[in-house]
N, CA, C and O atoms as a Tinker XYZ file with bonds, in Angstrom:
   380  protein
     1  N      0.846000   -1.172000    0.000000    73     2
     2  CA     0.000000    0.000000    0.000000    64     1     3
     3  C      0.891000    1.235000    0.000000    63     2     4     5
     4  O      1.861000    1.450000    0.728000    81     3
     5  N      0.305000    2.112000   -1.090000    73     3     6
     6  CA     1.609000    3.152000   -1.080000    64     5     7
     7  C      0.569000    4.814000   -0.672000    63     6     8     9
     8  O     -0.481000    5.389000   -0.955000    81     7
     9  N      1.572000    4.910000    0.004000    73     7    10
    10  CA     0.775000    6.579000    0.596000    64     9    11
    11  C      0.517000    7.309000   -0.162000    63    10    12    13
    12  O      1.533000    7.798000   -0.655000    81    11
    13  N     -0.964000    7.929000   -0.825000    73    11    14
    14  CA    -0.528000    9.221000   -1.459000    64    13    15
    15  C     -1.574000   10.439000   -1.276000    63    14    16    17
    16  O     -2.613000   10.510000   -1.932000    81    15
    17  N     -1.202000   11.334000   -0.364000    73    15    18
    18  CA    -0.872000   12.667000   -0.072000    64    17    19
    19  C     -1.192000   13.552000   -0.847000    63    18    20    21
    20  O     -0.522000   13.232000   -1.828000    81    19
    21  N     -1.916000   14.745000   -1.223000    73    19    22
    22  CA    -2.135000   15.410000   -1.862000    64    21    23
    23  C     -2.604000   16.524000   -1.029000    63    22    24    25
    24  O     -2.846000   16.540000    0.178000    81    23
    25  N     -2.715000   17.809000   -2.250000    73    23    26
    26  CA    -2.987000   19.331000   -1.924000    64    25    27
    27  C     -3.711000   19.637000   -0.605000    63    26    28    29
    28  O     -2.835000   20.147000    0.094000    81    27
    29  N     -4.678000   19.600000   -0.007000    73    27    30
    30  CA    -4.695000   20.019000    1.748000    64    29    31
    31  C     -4.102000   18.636000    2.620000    63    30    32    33
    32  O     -3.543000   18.762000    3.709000    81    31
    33  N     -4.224000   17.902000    2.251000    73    31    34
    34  CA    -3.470000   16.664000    3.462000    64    33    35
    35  C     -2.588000   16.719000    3.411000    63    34    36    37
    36  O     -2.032000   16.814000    4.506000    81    35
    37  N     -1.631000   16.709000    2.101000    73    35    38
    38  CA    -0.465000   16.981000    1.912000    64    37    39
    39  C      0.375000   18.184000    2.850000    63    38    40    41
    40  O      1.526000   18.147000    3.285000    81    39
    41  N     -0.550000   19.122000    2.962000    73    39    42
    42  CA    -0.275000   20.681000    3.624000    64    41    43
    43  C     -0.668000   20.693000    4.754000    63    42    44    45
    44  O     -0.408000   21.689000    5.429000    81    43
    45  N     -1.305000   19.771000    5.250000    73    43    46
    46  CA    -1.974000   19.714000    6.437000    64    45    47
    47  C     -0.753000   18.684000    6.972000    63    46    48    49
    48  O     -0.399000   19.256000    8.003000    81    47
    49  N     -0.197000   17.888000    6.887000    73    47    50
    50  CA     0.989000   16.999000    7.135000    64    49    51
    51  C      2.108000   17.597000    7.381000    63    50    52    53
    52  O      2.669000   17.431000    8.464000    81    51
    53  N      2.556000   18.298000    6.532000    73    51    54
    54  CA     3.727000   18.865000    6.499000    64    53    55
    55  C      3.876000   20.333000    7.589000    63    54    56    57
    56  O      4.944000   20.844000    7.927000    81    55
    57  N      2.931000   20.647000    7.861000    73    55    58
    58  CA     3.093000   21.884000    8.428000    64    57    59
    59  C      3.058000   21.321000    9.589000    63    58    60    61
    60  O      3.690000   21.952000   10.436000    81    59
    61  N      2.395000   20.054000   10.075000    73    59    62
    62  CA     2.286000   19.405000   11.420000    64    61    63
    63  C      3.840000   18.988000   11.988000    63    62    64    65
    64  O      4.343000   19.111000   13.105000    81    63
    65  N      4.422000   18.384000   10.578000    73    63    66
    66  CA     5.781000   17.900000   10.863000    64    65    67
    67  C      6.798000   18.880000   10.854000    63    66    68    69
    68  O      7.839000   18.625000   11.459000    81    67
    69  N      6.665000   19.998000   10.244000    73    67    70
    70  CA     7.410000   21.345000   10.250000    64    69    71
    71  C      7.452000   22.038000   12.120000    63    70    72    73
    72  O      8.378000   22.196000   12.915000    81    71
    73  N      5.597000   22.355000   12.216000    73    71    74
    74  CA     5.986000   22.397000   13.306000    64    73    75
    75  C      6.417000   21.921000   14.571000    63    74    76    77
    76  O      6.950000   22.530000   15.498000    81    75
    77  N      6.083000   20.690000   14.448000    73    75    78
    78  CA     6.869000   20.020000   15.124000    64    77    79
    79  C      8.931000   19.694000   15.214000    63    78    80    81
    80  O      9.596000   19.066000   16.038000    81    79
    81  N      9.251000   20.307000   14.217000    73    79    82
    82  CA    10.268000   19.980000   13.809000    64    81    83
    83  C     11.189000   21.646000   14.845000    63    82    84    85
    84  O     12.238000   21.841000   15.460000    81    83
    85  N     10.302000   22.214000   14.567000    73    83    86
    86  CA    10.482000   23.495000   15.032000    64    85    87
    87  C     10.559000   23.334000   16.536000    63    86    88    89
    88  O     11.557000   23.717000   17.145000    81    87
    89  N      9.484000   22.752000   17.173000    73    87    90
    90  CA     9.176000   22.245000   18.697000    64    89    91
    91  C     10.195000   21.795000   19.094000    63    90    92    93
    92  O     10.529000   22.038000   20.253000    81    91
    93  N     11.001000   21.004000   18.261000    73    91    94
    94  CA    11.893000   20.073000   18.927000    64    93    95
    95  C     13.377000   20.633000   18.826000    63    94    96    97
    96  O     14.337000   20.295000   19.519000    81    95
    97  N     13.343000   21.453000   17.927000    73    95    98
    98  CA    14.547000   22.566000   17.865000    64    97    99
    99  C     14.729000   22.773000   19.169000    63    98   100   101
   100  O     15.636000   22.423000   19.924000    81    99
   101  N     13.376000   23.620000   19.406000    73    99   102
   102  CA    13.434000   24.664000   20.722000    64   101   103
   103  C     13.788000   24.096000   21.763000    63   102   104   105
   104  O     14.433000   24.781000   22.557000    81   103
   105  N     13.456000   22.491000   22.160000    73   103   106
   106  CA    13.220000   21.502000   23.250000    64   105   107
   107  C     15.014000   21.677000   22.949000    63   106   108   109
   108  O     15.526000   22.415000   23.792000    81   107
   109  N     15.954000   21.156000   21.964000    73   107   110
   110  CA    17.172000   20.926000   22.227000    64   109   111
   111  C     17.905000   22.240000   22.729000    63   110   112   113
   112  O     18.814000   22.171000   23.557000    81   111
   113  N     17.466000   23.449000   22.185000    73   111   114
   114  CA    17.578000   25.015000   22.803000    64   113   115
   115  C     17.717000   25.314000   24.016000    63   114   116   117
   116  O     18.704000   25.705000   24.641000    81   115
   117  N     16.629000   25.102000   24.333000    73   115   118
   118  CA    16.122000   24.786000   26.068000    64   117   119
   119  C     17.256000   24.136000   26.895000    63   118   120   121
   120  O     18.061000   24.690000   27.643000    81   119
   121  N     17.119000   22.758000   26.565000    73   119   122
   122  CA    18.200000   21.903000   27.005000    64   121   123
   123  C     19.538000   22.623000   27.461000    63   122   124   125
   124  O     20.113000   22.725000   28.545000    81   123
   125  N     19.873000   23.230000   25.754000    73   123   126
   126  CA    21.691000   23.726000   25.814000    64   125   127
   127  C     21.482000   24.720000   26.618000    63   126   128   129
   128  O     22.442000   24.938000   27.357000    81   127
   129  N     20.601000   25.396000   26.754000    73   127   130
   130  CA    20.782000   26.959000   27.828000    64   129   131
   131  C     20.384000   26.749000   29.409000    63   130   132   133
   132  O     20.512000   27.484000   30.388000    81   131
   133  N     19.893000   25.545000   29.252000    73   131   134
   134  CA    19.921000   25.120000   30.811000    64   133   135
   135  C     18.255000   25.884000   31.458000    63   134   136   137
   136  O     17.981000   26.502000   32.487000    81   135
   137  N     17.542000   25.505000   30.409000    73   135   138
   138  CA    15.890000   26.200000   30.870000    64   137   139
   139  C     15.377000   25.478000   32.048000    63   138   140   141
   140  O     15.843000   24.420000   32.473000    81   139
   141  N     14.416000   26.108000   32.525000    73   139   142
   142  CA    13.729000   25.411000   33.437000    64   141   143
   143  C     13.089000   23.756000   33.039000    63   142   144   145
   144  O     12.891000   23.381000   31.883000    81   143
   145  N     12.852000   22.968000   34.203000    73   143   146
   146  CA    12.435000   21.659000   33.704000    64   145   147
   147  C     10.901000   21.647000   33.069000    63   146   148   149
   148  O     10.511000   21.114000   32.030000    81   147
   149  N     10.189000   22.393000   34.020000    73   147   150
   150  CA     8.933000   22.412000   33.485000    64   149   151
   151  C      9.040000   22.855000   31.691000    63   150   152   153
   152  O      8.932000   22.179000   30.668000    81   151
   153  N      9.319000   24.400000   31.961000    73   151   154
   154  CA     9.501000   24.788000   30.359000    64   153   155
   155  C      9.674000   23.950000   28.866000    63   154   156   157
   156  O      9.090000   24.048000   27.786000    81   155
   157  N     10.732000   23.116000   29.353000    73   155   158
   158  CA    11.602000   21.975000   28.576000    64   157   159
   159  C     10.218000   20.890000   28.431000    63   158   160   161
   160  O      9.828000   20.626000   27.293000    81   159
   161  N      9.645000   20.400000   29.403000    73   159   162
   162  CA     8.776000   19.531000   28.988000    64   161   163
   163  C      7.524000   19.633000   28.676000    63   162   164   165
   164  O      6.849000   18.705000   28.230000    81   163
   165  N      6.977000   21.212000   28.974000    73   163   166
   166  CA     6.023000   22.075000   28.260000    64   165   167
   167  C      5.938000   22.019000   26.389000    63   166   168   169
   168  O      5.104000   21.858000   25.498000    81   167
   169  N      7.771000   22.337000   26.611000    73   167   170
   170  CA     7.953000   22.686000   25.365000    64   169   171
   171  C      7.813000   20.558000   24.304000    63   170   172   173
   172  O      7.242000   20.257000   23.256000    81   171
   173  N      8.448000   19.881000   25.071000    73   171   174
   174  CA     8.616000   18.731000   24.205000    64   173   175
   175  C      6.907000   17.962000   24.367000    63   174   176   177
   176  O      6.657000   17.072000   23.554000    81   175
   177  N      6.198000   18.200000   25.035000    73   175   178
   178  CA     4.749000   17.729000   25.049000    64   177   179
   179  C      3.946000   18.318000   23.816000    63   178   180   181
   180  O      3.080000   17.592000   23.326000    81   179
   181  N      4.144000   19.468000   23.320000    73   179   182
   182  CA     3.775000   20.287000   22.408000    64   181   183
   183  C      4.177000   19.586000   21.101000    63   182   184   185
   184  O      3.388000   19.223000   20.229000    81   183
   185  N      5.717000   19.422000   21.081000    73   183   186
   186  CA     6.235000   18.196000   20.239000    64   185   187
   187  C      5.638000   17.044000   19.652000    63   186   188   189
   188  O      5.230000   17.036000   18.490000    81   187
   189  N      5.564000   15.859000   20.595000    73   187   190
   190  CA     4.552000   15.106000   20.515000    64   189   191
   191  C      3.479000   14.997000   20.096000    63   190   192   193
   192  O      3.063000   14.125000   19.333000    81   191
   193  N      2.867000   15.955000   20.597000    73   191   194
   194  CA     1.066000   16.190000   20.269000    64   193   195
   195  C      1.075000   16.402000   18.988000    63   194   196   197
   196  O      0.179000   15.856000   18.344000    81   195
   197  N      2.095000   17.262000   18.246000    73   195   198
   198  CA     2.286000   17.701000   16.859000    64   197   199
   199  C      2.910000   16.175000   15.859000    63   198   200   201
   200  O      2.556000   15.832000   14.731000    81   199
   201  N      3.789000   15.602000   16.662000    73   199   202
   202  CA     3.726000   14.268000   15.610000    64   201   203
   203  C      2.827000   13.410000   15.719000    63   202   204   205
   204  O      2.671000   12.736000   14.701000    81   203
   205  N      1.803000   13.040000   17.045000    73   203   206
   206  CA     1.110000   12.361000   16.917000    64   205   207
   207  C     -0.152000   12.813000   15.889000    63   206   208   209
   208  O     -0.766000   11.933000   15.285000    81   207
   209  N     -0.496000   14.213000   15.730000    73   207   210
   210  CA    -1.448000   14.976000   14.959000    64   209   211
   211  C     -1.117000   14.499000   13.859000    63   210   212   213
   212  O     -1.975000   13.778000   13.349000    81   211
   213  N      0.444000   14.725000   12.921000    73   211   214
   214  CA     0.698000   14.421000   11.704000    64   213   215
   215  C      0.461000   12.863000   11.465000    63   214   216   217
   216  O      0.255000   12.397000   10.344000    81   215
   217  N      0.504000   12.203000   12.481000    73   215   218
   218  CA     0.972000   10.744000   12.302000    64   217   219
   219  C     -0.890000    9.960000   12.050000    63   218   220   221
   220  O     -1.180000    9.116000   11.202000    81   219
   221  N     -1.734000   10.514000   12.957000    73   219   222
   222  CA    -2.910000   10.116000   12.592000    64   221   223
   223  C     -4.055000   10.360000   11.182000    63   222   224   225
   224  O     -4.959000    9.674000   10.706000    81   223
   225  N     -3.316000   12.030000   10.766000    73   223   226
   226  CA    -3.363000   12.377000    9.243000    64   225   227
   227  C     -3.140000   11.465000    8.383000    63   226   228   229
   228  O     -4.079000   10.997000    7.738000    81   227
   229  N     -1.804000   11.018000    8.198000    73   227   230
   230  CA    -1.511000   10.325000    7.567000    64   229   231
   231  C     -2.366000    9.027000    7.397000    63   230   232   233
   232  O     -2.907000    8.648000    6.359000    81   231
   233  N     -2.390000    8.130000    9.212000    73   231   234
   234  CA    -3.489000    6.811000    8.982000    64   233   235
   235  C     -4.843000    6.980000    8.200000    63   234   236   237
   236  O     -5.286000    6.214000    7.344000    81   235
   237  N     -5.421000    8.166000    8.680000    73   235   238
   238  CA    -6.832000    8.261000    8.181000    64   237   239
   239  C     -6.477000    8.234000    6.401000    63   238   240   241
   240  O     -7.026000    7.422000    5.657000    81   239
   241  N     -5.351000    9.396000    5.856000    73   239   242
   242  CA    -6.021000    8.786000    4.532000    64   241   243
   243  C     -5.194000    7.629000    4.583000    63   242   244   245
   244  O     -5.422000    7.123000    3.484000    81   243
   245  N     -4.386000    6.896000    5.154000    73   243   246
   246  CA    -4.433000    5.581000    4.190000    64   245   247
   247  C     -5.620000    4.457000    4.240000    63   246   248   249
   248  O     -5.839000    3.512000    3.482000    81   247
   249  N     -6.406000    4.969000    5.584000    73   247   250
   250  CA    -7.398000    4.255000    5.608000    64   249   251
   251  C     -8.617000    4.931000    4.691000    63   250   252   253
   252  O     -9.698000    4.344000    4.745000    81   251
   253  N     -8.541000    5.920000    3.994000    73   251   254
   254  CA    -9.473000    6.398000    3.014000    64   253   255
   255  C     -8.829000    5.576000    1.760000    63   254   256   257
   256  O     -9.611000    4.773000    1.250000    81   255
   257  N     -7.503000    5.650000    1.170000    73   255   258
   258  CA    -7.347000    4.771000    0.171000    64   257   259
   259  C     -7.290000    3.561000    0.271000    63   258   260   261
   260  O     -6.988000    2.949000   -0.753000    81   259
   261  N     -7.532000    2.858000    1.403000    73   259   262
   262  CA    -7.905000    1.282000    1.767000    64   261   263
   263  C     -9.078000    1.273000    1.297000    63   262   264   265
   264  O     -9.293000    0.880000    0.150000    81   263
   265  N    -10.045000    1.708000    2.112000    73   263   266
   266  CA   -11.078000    1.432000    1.703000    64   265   267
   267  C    -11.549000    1.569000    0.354000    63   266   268   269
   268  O    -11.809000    0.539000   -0.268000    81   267
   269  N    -11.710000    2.785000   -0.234000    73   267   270
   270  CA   -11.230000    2.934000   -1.499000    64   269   271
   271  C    -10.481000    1.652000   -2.702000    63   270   272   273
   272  O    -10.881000    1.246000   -3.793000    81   271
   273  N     -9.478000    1.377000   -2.025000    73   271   274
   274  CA    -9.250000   -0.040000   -2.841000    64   273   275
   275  C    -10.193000   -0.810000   -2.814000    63   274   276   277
   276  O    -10.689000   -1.274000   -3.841000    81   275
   277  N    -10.592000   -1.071000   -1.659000    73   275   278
   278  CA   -11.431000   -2.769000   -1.676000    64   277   279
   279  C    -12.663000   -1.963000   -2.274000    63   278   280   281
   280  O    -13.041000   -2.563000   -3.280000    81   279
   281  N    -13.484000   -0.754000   -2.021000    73   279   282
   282  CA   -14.418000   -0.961000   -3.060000    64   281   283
   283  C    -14.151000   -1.009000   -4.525000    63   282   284   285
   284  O    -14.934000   -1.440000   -5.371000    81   283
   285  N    -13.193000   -0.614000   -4.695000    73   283   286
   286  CA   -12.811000   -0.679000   -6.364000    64   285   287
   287  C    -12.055000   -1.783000   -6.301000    63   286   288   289
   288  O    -10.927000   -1.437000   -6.652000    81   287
   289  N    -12.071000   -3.314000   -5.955000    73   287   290
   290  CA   -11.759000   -4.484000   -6.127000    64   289   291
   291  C    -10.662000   -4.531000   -6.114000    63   290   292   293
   292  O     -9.972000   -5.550000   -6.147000    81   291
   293  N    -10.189000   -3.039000   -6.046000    73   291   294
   294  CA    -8.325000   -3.069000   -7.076000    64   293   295
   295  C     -7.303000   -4.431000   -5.968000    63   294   296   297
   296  O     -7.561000   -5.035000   -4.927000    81   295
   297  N     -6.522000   -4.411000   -6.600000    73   295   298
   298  CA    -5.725000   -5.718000   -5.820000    64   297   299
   299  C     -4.302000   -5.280000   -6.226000    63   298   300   301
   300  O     -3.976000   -4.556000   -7.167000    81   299
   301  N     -3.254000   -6.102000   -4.967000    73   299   302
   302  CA    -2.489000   -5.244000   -4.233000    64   301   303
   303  C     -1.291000   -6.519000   -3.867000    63   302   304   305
   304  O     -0.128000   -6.341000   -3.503000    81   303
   305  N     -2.045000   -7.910000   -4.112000    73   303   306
   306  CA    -1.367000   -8.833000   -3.598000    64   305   307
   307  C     -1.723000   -8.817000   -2.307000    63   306   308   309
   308  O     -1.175000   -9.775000   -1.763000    81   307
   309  N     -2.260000   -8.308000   -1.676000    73   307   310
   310  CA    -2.717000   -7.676000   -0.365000    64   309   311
   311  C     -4.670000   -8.464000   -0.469000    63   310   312   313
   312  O     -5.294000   -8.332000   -1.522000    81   311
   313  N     -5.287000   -9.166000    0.703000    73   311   314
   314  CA    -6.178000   -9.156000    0.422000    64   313   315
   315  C     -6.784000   -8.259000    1.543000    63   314   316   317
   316  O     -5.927000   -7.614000    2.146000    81   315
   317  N     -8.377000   -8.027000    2.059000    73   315   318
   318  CA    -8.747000   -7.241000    2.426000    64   317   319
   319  C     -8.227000   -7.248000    4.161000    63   318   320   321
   320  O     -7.637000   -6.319000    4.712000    81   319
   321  N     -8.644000   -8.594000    4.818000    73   319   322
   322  CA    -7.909000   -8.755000    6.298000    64   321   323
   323  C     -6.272000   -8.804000    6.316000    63   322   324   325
   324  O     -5.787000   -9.425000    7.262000    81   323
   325  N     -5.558000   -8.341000    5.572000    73   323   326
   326  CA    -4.105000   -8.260000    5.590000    64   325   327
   327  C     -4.004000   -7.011000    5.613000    63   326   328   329
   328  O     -3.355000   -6.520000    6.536000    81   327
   329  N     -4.554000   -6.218000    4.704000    73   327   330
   330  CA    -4.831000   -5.094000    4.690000    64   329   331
   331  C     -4.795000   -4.231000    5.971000    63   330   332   333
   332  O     -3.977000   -3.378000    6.313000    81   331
   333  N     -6.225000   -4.819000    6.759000    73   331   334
   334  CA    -7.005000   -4.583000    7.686000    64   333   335
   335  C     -6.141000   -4.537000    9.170000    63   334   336   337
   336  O     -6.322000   -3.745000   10.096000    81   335
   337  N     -4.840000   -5.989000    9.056000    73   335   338
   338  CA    -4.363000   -6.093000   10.210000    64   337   339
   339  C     -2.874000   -4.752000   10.064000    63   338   340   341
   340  O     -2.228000   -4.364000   11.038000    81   339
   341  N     -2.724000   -4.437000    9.086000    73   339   342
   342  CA    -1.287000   -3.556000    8.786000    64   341   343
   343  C     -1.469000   -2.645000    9.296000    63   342   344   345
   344  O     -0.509000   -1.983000    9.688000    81   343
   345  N     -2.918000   -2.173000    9.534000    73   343   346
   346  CA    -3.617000   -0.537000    9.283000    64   345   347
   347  C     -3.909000   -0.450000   10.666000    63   346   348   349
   348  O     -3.796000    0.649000   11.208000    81   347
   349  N     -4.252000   -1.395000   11.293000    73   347   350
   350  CA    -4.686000   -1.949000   12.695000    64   349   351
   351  C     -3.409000   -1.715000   13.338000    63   350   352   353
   352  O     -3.491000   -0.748000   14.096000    81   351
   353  N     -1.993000   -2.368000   13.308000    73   351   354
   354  CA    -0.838000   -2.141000   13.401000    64   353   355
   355  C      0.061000   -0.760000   13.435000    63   354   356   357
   356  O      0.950000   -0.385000   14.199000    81   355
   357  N     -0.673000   -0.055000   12.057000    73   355   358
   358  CA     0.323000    1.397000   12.442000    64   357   359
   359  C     -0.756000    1.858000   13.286000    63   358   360   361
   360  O     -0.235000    2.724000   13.989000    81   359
   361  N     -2.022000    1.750000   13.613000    73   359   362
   362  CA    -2.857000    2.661000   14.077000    64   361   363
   363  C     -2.561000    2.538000   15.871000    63   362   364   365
   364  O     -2.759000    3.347000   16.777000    81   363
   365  N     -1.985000    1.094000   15.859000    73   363   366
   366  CA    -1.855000    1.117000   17.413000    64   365   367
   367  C     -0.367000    1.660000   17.797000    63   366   368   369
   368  O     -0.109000    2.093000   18.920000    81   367
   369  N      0.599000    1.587000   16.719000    73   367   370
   370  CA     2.125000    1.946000   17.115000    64   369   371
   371  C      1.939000    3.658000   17.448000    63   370   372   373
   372  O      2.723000    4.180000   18.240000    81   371
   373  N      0.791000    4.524000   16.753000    73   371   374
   374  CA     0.678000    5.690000   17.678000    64   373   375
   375  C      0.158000    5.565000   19.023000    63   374   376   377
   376  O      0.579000    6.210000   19.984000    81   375
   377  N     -0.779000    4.704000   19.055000    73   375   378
   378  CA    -1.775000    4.925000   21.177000    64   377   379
   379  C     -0.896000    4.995000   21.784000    63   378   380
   380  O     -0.996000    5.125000   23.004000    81   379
């Protein structure tokens, strides 16, 4: 199953992982200047929340082009409960 991403998900992804990317700058920032503890883990919780945001984007559409496959029969070498358990799999490696 291959991911594909387009014009608002696409933008909606990337800005999640941007800002997050940004979050985690700041978290190593923090760190080197010797910030407060709270601050630091204020700041890396914010982090998180932002990859887990991008990371569930992503599941939903692949679970829109799953489904999508199996109603359009299309085939994948993949049948529908193989499918089902992969998707099941990344969906729990975020909880």
């Amino acid at each position: 199953m291959e991911l594909e991403l387009e014009g608002a998900s696409l933008k909606a992804v990337l800005n999640r992982l941007r800002r997050a990317q940004g979050q985690i700058s700041g978290v190593i920032r923090m760190i080197e200047e010797g910030r407060d503890c709270e601050d630091v883990v204020t700041q890396l919780a914010a982090a998180s929340r932002a990859l887990d945001r991008a990371g569930f984007a992503i599941i939903a559409t692949g679970l829109q082009q799953c489904v999508a496959d199996i109603e359009s029969g299309a085939k994948s070498g993949e049948d529908a409960e193989q499918m089902r358990a992969r998707l099941e799999k990344l969906f729990l490696s975020l909880a």
